[in-house]
C-alpha positions as CSV (number, residue, x, y, z in Angstrom):
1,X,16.2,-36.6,-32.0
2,X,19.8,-36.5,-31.0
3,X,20.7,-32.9,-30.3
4,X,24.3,-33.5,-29.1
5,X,26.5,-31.8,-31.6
6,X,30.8,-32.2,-32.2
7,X,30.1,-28.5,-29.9
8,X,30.1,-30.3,-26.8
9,X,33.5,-29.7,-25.1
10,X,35.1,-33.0,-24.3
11,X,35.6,-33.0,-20.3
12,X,33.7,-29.6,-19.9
13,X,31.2,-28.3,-18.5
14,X,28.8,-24.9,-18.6
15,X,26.3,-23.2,-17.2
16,X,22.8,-22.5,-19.3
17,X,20.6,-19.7,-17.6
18,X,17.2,-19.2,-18.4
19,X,14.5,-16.9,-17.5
20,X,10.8,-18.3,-17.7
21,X,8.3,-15.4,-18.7
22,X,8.8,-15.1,-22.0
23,X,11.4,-17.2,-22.9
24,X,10.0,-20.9,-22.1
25,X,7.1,-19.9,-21.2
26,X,4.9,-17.8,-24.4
27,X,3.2,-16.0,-21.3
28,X,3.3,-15.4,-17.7
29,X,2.9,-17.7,-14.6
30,X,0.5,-15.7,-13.4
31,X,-1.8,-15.1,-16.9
32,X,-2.0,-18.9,-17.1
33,X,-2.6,-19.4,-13.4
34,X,-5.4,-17.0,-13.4
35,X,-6.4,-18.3,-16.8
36,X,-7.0,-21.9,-15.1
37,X,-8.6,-20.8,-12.5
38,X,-11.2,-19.0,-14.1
39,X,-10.0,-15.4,-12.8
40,X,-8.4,-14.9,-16.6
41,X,-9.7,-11.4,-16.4
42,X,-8.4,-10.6,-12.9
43,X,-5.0,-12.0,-14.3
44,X,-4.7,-9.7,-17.3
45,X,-5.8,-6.4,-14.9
46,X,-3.5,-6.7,-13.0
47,X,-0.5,-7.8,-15.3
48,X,-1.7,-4.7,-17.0
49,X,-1.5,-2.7,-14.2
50,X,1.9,-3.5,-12.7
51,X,3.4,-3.0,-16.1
52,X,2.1,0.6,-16.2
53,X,3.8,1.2,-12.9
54,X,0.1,1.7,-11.0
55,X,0.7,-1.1,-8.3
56,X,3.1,-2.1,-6.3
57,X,5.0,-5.8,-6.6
58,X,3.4,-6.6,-3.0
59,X,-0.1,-5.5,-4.6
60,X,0.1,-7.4,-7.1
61,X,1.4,-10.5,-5.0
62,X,-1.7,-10.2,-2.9
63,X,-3.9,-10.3,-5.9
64,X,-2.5,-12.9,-7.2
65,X,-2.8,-14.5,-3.8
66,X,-6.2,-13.8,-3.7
67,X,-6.9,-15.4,-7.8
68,X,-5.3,-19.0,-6.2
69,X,-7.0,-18.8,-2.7
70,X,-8.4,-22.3,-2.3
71,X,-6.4,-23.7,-5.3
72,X,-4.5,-27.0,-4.6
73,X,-1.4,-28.1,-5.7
74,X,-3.1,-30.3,-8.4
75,X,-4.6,-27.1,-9.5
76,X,-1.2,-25.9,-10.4
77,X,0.1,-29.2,-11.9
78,X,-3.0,-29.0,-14.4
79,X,-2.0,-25.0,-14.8
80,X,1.4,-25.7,-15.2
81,X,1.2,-28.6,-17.9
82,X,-1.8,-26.5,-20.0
83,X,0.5,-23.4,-20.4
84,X,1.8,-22.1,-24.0
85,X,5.6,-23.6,-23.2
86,X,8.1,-23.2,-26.2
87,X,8.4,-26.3,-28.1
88,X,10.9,-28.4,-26.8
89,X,12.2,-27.5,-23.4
90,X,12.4,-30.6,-21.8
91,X,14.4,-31.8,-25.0
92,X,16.8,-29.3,-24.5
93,X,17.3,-29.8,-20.5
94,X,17.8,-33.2,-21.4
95,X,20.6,-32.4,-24.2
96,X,22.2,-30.1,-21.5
97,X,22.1,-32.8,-18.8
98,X,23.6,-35.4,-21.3
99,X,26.6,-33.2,-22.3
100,X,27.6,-32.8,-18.3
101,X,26.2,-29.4,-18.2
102,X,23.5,-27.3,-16.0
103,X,20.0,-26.0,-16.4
104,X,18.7,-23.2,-14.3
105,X,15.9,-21.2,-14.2
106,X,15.8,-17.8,-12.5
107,X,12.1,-16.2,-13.2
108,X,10.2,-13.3,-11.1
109,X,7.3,-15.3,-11.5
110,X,6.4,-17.4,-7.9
111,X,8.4,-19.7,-6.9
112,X,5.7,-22.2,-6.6
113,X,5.4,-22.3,-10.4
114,X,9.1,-22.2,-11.4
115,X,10.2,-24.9,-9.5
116,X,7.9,-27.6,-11.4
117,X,10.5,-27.2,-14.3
118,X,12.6,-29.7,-12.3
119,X,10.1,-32.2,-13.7
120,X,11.3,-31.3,-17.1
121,X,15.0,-31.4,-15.9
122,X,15.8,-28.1,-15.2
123,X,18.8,-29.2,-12.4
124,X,17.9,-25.9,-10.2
125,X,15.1,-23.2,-10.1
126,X,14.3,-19.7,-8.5
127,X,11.8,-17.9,-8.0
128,X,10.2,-15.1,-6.1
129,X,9.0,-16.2,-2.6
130,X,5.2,-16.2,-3.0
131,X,3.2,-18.9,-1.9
132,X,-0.4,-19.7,-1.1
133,X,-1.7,-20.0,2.3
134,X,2.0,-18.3,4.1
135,X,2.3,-14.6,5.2
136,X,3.5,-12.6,2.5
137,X,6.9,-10.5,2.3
138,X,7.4,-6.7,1.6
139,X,11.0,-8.4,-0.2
140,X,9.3,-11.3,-1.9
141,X,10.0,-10.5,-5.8
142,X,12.8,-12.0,-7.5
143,X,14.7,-8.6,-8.7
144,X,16.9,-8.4,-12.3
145,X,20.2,-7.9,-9.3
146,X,19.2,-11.0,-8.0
147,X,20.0,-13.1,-11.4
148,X,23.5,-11.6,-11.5
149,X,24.0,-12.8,-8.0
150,X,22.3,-16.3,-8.4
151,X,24.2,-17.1,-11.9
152,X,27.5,-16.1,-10.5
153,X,26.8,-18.0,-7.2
154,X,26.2,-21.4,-9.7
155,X,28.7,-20.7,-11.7
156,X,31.6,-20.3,-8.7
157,X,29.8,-23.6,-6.9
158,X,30.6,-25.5,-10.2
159,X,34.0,-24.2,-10.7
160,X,33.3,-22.1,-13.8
161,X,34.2,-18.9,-14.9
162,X,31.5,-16.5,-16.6
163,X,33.2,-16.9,-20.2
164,X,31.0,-20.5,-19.3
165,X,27.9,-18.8,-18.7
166,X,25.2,-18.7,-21.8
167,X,22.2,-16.6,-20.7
168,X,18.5,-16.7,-22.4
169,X,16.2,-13.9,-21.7
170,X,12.9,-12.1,-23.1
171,X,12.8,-8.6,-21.3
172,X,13.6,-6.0,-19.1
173,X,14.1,-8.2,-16.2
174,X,17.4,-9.6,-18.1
175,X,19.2,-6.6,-18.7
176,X,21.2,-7.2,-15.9
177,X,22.4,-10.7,-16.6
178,X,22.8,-9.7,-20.1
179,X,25.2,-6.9,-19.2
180,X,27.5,-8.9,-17.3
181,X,27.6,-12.1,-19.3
182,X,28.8,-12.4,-23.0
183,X,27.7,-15.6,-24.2
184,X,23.9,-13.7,-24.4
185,X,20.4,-15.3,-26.8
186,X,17.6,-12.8,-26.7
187,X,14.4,-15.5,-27.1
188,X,11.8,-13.0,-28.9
189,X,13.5,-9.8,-27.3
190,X,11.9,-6.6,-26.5
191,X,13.8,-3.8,-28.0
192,X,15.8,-3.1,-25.3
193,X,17.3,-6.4,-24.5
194,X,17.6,-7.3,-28.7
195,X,20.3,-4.6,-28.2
196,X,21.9,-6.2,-25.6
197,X,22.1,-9.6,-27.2
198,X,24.7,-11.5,-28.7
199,X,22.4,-13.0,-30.7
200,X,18.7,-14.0,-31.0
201,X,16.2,-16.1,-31.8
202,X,12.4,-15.8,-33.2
203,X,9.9,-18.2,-33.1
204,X,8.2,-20.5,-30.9
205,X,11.0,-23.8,-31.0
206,X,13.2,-23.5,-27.6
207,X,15.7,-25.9,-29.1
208,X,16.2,-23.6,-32.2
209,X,17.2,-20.7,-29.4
210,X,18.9,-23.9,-27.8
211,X,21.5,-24.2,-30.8
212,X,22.1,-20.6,-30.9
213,X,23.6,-20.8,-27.6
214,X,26.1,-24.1,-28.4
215,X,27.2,-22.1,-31.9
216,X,28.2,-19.5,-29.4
217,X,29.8,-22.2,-27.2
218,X,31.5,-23.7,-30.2
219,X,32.6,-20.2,-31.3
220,X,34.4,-19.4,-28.1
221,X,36.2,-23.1,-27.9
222,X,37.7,-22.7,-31.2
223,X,38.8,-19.1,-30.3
224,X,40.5,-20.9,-26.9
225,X,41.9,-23.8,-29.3
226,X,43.5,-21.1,-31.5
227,X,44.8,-19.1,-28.8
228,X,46.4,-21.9,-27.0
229,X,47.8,-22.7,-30.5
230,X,49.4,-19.2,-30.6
């Protein structure tokens, strides 16, 4: 299916953010990791736990750690490809990297699972700096600041202005992004973020939260076109 739509700007170029937990991903790195590694238990303890606020990030880091001790890299590729993704996401990197435009990825989640999106297309990825078998940081998680700082860093490296910016988030960890970019799609929001959103999508299809974001992008080029008309 051609997803390329008279949206595109002719010449153009934007910026496409998107978190993973949540959004592309109908679960978390580490519930699937755990889940193919036969610790599916261990996963959901301590997923449960650092939710409620009763362990640290670096606790749960080192359990997590400790649920892929021994695992190899092919471990992860079969983790990775097994996991509940929304239909669609490579489809809709593809349609992005067709039009001239960017993909990234900003997640929490490890690094060592994010960064396997580039074999869907995703042009860059981030992640918090965990990985198996190296010393482990007191800074290592990924924080909500942090996607501000990374989106804005893209977005100056590529000429863009945030008005070129079109964010996709699940949770708490995009309220920040979602506060200081307009062009916003809440992908099955929790409450908090649904109020944040500019618009947002329900359902399990990425490339349905996908067109969302180029009606936004179409809505703001015929606002330019009719101001430059004015």
């Amino acid at each position: 299916m051609n997803m390329i739509t008279p949206n595109a700007r002719p010449n153009g170029s934007r910026l496409h953010v998107f978190d993973m937990d949540g959004t592309l991903l109908r679960s978390t790195a580490t519930i699937e990791l755990a889940r193919h590694l036969g610790h599916l238990d261990r996963g959901q303890e301590i997923e449960t736990l650092w939710g409620e606020g009763r362990i640290s990030d670096t606790d749960f880091w080192r359990a997590l750690l400790e649920i892929c001790d021994g695992a190899t890299d092919a471990d992860f590729d079969k983790a990775f490809a097994s996991s509940p993704w929304m239909a669609g996401v490579a489809e809709v990197f593809a349609d992005i990297t067709a039009r001239g435009e960017a993909a990234i990825v900003i997640s929490q989640s490890p690094t060592f699972f994010v960064e396997r999106l580039k074999t869907w297309g995703a042009h860059e990825t981030y992640g918090s700096d965990v990985v198996p078998g190296a010393p482990l940081s007191d800074t290592a998680t990924l924080l909500p600041e942090a996607k501000v700082e990374i989106t804005r860093a893209a977005l100056t490296a590529r000429g863009l202005g945030a008005a070129d910016c079109v964010a996709y988030g699940d949770s708490s960890s995009d309220v920040e992004l979602f506060k200081s970019f307009a062009n916003t799609i809440g992908v099955n929001p929790s409450a908090t973020l649904s109020k944040l959103a500019t618009v947002e999508y329900r359902g399990t299809d990425m490339r349905e939260a996908y067109r969302l974001g180029r009606d936004l992008i179409g809505q703001n080029d015929r606002q330019n076109i009719n101001q430059d008309n004015t």
